[in-house]
N, C-alpha and C positions, 0 to 999 in steps of 0.2 A: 973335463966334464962334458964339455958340449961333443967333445969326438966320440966318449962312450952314447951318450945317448943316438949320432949317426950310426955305431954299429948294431944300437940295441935295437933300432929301426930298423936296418937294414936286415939284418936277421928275419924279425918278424914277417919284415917282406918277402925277404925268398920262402919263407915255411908258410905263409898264404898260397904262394902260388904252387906249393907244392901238396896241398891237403884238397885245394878245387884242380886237383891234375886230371885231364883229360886223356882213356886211350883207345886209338880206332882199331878198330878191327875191321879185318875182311878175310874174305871166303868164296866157296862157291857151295852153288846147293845141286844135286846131282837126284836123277830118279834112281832108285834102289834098282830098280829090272834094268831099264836102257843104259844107265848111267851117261843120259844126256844131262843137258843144263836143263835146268827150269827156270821159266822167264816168270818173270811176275810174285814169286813167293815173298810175301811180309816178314821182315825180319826187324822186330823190335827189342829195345833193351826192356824187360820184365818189370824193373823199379819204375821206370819213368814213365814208358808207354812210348818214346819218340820211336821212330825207325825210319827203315827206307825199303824199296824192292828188290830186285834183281833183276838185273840187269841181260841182252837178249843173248851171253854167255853163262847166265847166271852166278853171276859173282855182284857182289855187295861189300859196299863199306859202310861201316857204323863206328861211331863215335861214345864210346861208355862212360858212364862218372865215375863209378868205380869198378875198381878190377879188385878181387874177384866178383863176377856179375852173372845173370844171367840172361841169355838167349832166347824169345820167344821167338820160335819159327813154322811159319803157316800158309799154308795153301788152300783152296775151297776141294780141289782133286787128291789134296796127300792130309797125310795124319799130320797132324800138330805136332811140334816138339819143343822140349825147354831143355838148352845146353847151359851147363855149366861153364864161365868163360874164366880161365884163372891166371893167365898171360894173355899177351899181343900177340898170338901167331898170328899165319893164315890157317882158316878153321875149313874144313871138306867136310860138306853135309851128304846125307843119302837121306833121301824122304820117301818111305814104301806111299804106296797107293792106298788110299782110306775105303774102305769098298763103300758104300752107301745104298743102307736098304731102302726104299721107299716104298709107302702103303699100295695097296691092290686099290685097282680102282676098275670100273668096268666101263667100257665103249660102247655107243650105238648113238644111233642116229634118235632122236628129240621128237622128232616128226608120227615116229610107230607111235610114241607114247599117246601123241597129243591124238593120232587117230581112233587109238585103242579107247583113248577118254568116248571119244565122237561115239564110235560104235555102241557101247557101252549106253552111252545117254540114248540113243534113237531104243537101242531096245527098251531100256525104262520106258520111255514116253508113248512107245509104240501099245503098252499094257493100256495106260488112258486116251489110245486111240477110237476105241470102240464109243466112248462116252459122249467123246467131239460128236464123230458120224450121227451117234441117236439125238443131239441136242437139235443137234441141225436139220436131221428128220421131221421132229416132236414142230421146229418152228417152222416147216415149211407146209406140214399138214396144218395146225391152227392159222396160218397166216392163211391158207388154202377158205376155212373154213370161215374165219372173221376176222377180215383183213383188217384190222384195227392193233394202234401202239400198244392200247391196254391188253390186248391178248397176246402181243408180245410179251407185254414186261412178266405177264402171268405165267407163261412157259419159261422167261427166264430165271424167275426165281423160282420157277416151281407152286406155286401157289395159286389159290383159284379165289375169286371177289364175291362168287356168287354163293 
């Protein structure tokens, strides 16, 4: 009795370690045009998220939980790809080039702007220049005539006391 229940264990244990089996894969990853290596491409298992990079021949190894699995493989310069993994070989990638549009945008220098503002204000201000001149006329003829604060204040606001 006690021998059946050692084999009836023993069993069980090898078929655990057979259902959590682990298998690595490696590769290389290749540019489509040069069919050099590429250094640096992300290569994760899709279920899990774990990975690793590539290495300065561009070859990687990675560890999957389950076979069959899949391959996510990425670069910031190449297209994404998701391989189907359904053995342990060695796996040879080709990654074309991702082109990448980016928006228009337009150049110049800050400085035109800020002068363009300047010039712009002096002409405005230039139209209520005449009004400056004649106020300052108006109070140097009254100041002329009756040099007193009160004939100021009366040119400044425009107004007369008498």
């Amino acid at each position: 009795m006690i021998l059946r229940h050692i084999q009836l264990f023993t069993l069980l244990f090898i078929f655990s370690f057979k259902s959590n089996a682990q298998t690595q894969i490696s590769g290389l990853i290749l540019d489509s045009l040069t069919q050099k290596p590429i250094v640096g491409v992300s290569v994760s298992d899709a279920k899990t998220g774990k990975g690793t990079i590539t290495n300065e021949e561009g070859q990687f190894r990675i560890v999957l939980e389950n076979i069959p699995g899949k391959l996510l493989i990425s670069h910031v310069t190449y297209k994404k790809r998701i391989l189907d993994v359904r053995k342990s070989d060695f796996i040879k990638v080709n990654l074309p080039i991702a082109a990448i549009q980016l928006p228009e945008f337009q150049t110049g220098n800050p400085a035109v702007a800020i002068l363009n503002a300047v010039i712009r204000k002096a002409v405005s201000d230039s139209a209520n220049k005449h009004i400056t001149r004649h106020f300052i006329r108006k109070c140097r003829i009254s100041m002329a005539n009756t040099p007193s604060f009160s004939s100021f204040l009366q040119t400044w606001h425009g107004v007369s006391w008498e």
